[in-house]
C-alpha positions as CSV (number, residue, x, y, z in Angstrom):
1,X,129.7,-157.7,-7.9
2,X,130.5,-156.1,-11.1
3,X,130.9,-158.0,-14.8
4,X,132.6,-155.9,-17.4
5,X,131.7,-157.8,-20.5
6,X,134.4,-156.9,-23.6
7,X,134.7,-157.7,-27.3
8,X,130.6,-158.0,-28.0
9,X,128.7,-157.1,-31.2
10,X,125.6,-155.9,-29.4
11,X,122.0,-155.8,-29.9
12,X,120.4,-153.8,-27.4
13,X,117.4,-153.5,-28.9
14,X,116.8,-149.6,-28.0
15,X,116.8,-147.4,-31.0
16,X,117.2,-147.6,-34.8
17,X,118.7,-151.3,-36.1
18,X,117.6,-153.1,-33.1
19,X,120.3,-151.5,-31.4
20,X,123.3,-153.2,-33.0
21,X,126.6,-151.7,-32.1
22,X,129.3,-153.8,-33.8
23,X,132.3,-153.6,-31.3
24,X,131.0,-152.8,-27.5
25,X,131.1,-153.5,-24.2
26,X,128.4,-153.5,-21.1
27,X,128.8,-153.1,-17.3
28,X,126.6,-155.2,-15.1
29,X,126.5,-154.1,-11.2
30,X,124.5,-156.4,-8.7
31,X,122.4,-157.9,-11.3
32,X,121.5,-154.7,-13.3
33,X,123.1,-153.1,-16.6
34,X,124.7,-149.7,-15.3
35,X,126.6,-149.4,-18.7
36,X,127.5,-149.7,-22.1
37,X,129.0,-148.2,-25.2
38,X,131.0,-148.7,-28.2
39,X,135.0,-149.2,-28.7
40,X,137.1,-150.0,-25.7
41,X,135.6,-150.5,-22.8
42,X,136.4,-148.6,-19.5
43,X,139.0,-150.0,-17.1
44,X,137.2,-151.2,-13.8
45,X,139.4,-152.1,-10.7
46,X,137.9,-156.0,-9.5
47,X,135.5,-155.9,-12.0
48,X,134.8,-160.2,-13.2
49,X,135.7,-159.6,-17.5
50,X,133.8,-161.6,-19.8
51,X,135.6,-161.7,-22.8
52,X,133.2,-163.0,-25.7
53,X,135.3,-162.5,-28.5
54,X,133.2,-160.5,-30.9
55,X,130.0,-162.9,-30.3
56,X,126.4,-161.6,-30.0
57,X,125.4,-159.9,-26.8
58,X,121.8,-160.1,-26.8
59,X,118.9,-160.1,-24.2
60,X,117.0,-162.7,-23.3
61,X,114.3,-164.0,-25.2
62,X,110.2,-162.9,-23.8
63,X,108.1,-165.4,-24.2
64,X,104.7,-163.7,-24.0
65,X,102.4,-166.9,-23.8
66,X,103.6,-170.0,-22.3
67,X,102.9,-173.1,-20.7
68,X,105.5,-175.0,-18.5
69,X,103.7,-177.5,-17.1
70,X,103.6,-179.3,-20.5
71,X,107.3,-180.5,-20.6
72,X,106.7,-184.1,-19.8
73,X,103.8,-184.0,-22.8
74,X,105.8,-183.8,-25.8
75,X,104.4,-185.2,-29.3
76,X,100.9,-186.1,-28.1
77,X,97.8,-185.0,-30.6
78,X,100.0,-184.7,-33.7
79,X,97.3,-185.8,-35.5
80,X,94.6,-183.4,-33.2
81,X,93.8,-179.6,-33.9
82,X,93.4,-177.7,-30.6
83,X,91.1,-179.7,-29.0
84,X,91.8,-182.7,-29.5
85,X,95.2,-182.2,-29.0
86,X,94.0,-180.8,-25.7
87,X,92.3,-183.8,-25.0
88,X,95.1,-185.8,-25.5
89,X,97.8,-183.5,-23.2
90,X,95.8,-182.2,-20.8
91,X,94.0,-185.2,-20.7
92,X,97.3,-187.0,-19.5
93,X,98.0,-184.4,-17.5
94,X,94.7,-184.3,-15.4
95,X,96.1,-187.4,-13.3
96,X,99.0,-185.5,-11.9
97,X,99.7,-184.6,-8.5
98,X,101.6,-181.0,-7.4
99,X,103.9,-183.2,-6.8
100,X,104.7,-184.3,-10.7
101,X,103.3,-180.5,-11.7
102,X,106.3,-179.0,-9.6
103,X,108.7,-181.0,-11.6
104,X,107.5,-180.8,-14.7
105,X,107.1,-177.1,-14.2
106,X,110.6,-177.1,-13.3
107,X,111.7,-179.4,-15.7
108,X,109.8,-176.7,-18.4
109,X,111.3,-173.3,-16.9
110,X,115.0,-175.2,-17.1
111,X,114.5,-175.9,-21.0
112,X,113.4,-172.3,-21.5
113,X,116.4,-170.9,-19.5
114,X,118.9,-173.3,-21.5
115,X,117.3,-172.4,-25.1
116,X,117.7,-168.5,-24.5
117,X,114.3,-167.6,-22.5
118,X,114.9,-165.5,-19.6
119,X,111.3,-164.4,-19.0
120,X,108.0,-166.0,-19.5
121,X,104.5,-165.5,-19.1
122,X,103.4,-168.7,-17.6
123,X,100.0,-170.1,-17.4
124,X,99.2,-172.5,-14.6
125,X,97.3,-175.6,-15.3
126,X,93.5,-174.4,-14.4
127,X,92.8,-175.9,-10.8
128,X,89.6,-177.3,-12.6
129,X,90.8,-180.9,-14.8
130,X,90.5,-180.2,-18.8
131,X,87.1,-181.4,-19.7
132,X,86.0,-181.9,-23.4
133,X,84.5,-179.0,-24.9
134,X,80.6,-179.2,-25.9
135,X,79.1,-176.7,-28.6
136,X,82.4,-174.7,-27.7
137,X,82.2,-174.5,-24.0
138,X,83.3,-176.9,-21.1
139,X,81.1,-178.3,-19.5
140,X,82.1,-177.3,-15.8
141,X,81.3,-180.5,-14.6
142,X,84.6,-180.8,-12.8
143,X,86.1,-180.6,-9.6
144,X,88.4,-178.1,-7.6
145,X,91.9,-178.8,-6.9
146,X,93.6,-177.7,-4.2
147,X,95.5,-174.6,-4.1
148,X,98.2,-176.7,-3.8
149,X,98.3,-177.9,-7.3
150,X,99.0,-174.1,-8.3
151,X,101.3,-173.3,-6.2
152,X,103.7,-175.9,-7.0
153,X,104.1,-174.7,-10.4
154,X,104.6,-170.9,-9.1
155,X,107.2,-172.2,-6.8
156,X,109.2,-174.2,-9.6
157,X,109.5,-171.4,-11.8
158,X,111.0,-169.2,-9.0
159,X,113.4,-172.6,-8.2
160,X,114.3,-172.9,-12.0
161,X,115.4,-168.6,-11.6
162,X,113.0,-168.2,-14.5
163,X,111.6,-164.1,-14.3
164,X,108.1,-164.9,-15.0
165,X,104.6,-163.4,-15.2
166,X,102.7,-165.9,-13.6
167,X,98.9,-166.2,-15.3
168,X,96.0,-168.4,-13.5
169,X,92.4,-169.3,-14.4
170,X,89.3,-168.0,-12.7
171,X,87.6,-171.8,-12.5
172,X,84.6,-169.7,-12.8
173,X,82.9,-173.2,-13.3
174,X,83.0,-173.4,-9.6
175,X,81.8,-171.0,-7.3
176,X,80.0,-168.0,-6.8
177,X,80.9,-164.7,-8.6
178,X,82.5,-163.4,-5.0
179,X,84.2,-166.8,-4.7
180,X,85.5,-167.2,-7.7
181,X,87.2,-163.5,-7.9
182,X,88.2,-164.0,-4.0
183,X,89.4,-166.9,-4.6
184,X,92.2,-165.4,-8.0
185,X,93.3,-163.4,-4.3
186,X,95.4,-166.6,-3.4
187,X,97.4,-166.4,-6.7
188,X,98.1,-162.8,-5.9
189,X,99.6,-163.6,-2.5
190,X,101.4,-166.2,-3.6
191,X,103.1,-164.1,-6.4
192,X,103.8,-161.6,-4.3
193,X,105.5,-163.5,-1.5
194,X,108.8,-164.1,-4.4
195,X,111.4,-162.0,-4.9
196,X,109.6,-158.9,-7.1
197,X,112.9,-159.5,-9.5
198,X,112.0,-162.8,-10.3
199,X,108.1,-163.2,-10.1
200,X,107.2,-160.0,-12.4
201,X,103.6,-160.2,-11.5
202,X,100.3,-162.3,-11.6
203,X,97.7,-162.2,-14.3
204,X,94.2,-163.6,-15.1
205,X,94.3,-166.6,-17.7
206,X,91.4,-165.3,-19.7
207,X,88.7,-167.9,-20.6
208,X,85.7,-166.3,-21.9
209,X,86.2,-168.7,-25.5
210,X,85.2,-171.8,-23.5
211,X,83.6,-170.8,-20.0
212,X,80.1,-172.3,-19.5
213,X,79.3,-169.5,-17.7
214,X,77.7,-166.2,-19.7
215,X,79.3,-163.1,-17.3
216,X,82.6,-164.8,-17.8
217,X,83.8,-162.0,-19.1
218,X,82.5,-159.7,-16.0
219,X,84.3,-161.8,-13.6
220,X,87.5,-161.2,-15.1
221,X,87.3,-157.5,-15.5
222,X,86.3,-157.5,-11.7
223,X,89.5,-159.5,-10.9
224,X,91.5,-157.4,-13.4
225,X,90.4,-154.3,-11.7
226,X,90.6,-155.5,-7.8
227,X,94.0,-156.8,-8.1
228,X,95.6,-154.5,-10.6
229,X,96.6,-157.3,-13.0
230,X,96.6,-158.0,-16.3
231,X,94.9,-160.8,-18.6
232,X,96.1,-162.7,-21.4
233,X,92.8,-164.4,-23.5
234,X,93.3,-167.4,-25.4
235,X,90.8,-166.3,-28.1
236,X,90.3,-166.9,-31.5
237,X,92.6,-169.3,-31.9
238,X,91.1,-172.6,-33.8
239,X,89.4,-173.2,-36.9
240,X,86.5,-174.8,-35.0
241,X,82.8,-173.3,-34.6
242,X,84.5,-170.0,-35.9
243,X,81.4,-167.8,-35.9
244,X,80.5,-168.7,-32.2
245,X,84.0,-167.9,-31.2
246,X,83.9,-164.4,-33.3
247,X,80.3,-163.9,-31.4
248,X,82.1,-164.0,-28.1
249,X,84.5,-161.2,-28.8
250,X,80.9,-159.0,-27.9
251,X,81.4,-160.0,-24.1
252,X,85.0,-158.8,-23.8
253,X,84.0,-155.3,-25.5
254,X,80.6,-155.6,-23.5
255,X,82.3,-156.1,-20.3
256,X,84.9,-153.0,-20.8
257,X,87.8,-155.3,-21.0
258,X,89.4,-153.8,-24.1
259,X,92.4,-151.5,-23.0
260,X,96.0,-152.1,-22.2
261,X,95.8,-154.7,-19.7
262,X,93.9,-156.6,-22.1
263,X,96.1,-159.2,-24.5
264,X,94.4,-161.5,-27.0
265,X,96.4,-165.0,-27.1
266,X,96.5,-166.1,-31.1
267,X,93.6,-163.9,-32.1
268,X,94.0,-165.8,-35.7
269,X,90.0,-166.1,-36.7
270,X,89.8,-162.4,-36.6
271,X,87.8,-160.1,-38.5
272,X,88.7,-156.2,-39.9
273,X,86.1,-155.3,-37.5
274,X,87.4,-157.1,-34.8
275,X,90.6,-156.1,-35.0
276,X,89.3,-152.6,-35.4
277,X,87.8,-152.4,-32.2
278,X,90.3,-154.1,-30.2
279,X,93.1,-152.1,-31.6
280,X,91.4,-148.7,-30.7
281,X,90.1,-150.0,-27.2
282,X,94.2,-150.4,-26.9
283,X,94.1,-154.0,-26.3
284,X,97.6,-156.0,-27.8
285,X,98.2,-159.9,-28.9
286,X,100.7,-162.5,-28.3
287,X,101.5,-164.3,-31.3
288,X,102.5,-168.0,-31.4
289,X,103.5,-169.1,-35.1
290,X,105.2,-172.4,-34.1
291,X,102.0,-173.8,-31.7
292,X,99.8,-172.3,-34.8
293,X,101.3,-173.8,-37.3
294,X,102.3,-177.2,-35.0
295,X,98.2,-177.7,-34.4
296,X,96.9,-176.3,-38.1
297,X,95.4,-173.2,-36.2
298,X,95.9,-170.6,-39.3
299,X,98.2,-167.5,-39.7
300,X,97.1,-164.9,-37.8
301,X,96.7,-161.3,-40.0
302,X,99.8,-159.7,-38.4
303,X,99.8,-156.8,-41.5
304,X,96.9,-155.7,-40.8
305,X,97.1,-155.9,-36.6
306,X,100.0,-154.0,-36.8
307,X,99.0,-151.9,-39.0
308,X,95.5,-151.0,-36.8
309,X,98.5,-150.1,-34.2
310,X,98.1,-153.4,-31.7
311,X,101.0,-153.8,-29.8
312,X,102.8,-158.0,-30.9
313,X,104.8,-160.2,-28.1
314,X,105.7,-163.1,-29.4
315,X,105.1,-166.4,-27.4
316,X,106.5,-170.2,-27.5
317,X,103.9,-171.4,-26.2
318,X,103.8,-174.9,-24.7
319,X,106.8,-177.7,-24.6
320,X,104.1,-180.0,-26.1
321,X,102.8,-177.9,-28.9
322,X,106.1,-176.8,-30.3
323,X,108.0,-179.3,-28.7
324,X,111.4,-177.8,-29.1
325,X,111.4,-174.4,-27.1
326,X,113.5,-173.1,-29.9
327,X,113.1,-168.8,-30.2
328,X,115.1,-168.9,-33.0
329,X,112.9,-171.6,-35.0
330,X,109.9,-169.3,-33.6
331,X,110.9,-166.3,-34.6
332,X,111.4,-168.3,-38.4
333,X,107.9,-169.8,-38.4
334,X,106.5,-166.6,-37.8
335,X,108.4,-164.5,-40.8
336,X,108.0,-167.7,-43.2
337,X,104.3,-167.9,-42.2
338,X,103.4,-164.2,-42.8
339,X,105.2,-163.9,-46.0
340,X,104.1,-166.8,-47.8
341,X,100.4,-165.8,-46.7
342,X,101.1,-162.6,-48.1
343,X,103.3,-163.0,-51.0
344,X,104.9,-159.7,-49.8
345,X,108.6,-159.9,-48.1
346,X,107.9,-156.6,-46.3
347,X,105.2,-158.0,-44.7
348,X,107.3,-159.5,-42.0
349,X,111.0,-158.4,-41.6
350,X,113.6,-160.2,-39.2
351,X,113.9,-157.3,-37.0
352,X,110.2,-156.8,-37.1
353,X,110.1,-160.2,-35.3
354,X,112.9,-159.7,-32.7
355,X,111.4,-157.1,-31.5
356,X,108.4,-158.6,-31.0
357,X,110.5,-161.8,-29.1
358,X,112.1,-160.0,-26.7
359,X,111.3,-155.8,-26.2
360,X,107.7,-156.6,-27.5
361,X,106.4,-159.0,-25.5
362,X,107.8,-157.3,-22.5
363,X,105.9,-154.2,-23.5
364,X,102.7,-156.5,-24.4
365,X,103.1,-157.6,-20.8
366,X,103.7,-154.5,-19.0
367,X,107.6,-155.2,-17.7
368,X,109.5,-153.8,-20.2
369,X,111.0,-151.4,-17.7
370,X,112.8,-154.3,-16.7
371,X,113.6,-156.9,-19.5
372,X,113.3,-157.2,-23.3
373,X,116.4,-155.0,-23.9
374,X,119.9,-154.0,-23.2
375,X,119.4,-150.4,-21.7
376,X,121.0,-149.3,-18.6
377,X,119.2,-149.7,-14.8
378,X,117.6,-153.0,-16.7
379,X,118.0,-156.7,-15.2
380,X,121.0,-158.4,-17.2
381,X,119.5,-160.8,-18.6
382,X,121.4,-161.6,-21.8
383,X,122.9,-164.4,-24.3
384,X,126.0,-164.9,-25.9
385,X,125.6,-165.8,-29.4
386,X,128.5,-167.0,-31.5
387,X,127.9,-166.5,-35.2
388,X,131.5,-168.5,-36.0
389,X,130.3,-171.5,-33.8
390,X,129.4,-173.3,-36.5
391,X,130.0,-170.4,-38.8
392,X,127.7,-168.3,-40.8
393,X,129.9,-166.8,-43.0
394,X,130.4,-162.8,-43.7
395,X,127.6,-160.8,-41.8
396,X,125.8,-158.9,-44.4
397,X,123.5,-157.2,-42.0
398,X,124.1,-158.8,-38.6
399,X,120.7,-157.9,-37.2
400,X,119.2,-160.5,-39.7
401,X,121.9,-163.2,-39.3
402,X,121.3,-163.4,-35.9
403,X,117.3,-164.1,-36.7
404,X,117.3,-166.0,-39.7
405,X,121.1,-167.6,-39.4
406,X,122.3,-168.4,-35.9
407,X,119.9,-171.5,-33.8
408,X,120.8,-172.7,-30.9
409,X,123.6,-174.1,-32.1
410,X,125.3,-170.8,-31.9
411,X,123.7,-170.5,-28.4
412,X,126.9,-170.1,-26.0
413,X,125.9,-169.4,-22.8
414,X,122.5,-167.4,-20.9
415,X,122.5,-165.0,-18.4
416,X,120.3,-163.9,-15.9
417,X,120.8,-160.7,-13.4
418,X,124.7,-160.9,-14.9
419,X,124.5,-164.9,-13.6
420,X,125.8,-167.6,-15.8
421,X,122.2,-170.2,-15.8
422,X,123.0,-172.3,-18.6
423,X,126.3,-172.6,-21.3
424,X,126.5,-174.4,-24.0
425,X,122.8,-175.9,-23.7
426,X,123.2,-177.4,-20.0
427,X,121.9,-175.8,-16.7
428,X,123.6,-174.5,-14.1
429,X,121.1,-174.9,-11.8
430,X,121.3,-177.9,-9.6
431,X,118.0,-178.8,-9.6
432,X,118.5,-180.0,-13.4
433,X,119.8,-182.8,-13.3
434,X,116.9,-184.1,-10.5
435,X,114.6,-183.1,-13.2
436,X,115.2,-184.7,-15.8
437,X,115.2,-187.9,-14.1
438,X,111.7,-186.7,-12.0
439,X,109.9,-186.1,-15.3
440,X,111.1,-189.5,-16.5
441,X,109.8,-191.8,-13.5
442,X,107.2,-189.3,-12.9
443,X,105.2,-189.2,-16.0
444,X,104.7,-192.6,-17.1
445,X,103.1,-193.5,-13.2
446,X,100.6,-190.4,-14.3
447,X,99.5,-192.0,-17.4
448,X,99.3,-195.1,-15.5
449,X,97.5,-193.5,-12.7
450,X,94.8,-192.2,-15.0
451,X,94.7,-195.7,-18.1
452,X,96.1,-193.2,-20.5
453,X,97.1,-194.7,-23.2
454,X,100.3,-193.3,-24.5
């Protein structure tokens, strides 16, 4: 099948201006971009044309740090910071079955696809329950679920046609060091048994901030290194017990970790050494202004990250941390937050953060051979963006109207593979409207399940 889409004001997001060709048109071939160029596009006998009327032709939005399973969680802990906000989502969710997980999963990936997100990197609830964290570590008192519990929320992304790089915990409470690396294998099959165009790969959820165990950080190397994956840390991220979390940082450096496979998740309560090291062990960072902002977290020192030469994705981060899986409102929080930490408007420019959400984060994740931008023999995954719909008025310098002016209001219609998934802010899938109504029997029979009080 061939789509000949006419009458776009690109952004590509390969070379100077994010790419931005004001009049152009793109040819998409069995899923994949073959095509594109400026003016009048090329005559192409049977081709389907997509005129969009001089609307933004963008790709989809990389989320480099996510977690779907939190759909049917929205608005709990608004009055926690990262724990105790964990306690209160996590807690709730602890008393689910794969059953509920798959369809709030689902119910997750659908929201992403409808707000723009073609691509995520997903992290699976940990098989082990969330347990309160004592002098900054769990306590590992809990026990294994079944693989099952995993597995349904790989298989609901892959229903929902979310591309997605799909990142699991060790447990590494549980187990011996053979089993617990052996047992990261099962994540690895299971990945792999999806279409390679859809699942992008698995990764390792790193956990050395809160593992009770002390060769956390070996354990994950070893997996890194048996399976050829890569791992995403949540690390540095809260303003609690900030020295003992900085002191961990050793293990990761200790344990040969820092390189490009190696991405720190928030990495807010850095230090200049810190950041130092990291950046020249070639290690990167996925940066989540909404969810740091949402639990009172701290700005992260993005001038001087950059500036050491760490590679930035940009992530949304969970459905119950920013609870409106709005890029656009990302992207905003995370040029608003920089500059008024800074005082400096150069500090963080539009197209700085664009990048970051879409070619970024697929380069922070290792598949940017595939998504993030607009570029010939690359999945089509792109978004139609109408600027006059509501209007914004005369495009000064388009490139930053689309970042700072349009919102998903101006969201028209998502693409994946040159596949219309959502228009207008509804699915196409028809799994969505199940869903919806899933997530809304399903979740209050959890709390009740577990005397949550919600």
């Amino acid at each position: 099948m061939t789509l000949l889409v006419v009458h776009a004001r690109l952004i590509t997001m390969a070379g100077d201006d994010c790419g931005h060709v004001p009049d152009g048109w793109m040819r998409v071939d069995d899923g994949r971009i073959t095509a594109l160029g400026a003016g009048e596009a090329p005559r192409i006998d049977g081709a389907e044309v997509l005129d969009v009327g001089g609307a933004f032709v963008a790709p989809g939005f990389v989320s480099s740090h996510s977690h779907l399973f939190t759909s049917g969680a929205r608005g709990l802990g608004v009055a926690e910071t990262l724990y105790g906000w964990c306690d209160s989502m996590l807690g709730l969710m602890a008393h689910a079955t794969p059953e509920d997980y798959y369809w709030a999963t689902l119910h997750g990936s659908l929201d992403f696809l409808a707000n723009g997100t073609t691509t995520a990197f997903d992290f699976t609830d940990p098989r082990i329950p969330w347990e309160r964290m004592v002098d900054g570590a769990k306590t590992g008192a809990g026990e294994l679920r079944p693989f099952a519990h995993q597995a349904a929320q790989i298989d609901a992304k892959r229903d929902a046609g979310l591309r997605f790089v799909n990142a699991a915990s060790l447990d590494d409470a549980i187990g011996t060091d053979e089993e617990v690396v052996d047992r990261f294998g099962l994540v690895v099959d299971h990945c792999a048994a999806i279409d390679p165009d859809l699942c992008l790969g698995a990764a390792i959820m790193g956990a050395v901030q809160w593992s009770p165990r002390a060769n956390a950080a070996e354990l994950e190397v070893a997996a890194m290194r048996r399976y050829g994956v890569i791992n995403e840390a949540h690390f540095l991220e809260t303003r609690e017990e900030v020295e003992l979390q900085r002191s961990k940082f050793a293990r990761y450096r200790d344990a040969g970790a820092l390189g490009p496979d190696m991405v720190f998740g928030h990495f807010i309560q850095t230090t200049p050494e810190i950041i130092a090291e990291a950046a020249a062990g070639g290690a990167s960072m996925s940066w989540q202004p909404a969810s740091n902002g949402r639990l009172a977290s701290g700005t992260a020192d993005l001038p001087a990250i950059r500036a050491a030469g760490m590679k930035v994705g940009l992530g949304l981060d969970d459905q119950a941390c920013t609870d409106v899986s709005d890029p656009w409102q990302n992207m905003r929080m995370g040029v608003y937050s920089v500059r008024a930490a800074t005082g400096d408007p150069l500090s963080m420019l539009p197209e700085d953060v664009l990048r970051m959400a879409t070619l970024g984060s697929a380069e922070v994740l290792g598949v940017d051979s595939r998504v993030g931008s607009l570029e010939p023999g690359k999945l089509a995954d792109f978004l139609v963006v109408d600027p006059r719909s509501p209007d914004l008025g005369p495009l000064w310098h388009p490139v930053r109207s689309y970042v700072l002016a349009c919102s998903l209001r101006n969201l028209k219609a998502v693409y994946v593979g040159g596949v219309l998934a959502a228009a207008d802010g509804v699915s196409t899938n028809p799994l969505a409207p199940r869903a919806v109504e899933e997530v809304h029997r399903r979740m209050p029979q959890v709390a009740e399940r577990g005397g949550y009080p919600v």
